[in-house]
C-alpha angles and dihedrals in degrees: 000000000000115000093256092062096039080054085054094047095048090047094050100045082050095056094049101053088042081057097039091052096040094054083052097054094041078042088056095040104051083045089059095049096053089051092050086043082046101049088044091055092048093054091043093050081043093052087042088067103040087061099044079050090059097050101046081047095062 
C-alpha cells in the first residue's frame, strides 16, 4: 500500500464514522421531538374532552 492509498484509506474510514455518529445524533434528536409533538397532542386531545365534557354535562 503505497501512502496515497493508506491516505485514502484513513480519509475514507473518517468520513464514515463523521457520517455514522452524526445520523445517530440527528436519529436521537428527531425522536425527541416526536415524543415532545406527541406528548403536546395527548394533553390538547385531553384538554378537547374535558371541554366537550363540560358542555353535555350542562
Amino acid at each position: 500500500m503505497s501512502n496515497m492509498e493508506l491516505a485514502l484509506f484513513i480519509i475514507t474510514m473518517a468520513l464514515i464514522l463523521v457520517v455514522g455518529a452524526a445520523l445517530l445524533i440527528g436519529n436521537r434528536v428527531v425522536d425527541r421531538m416526536v415524543h415532545e409533538d406527541s406528548r403536546e397532542a395527548e394533553a390538547l386531545l385531553a384538554a378537547a374532552a374535558a371541554r366537550n365534557r363540560q358542555r353535555t354535562s350542562a
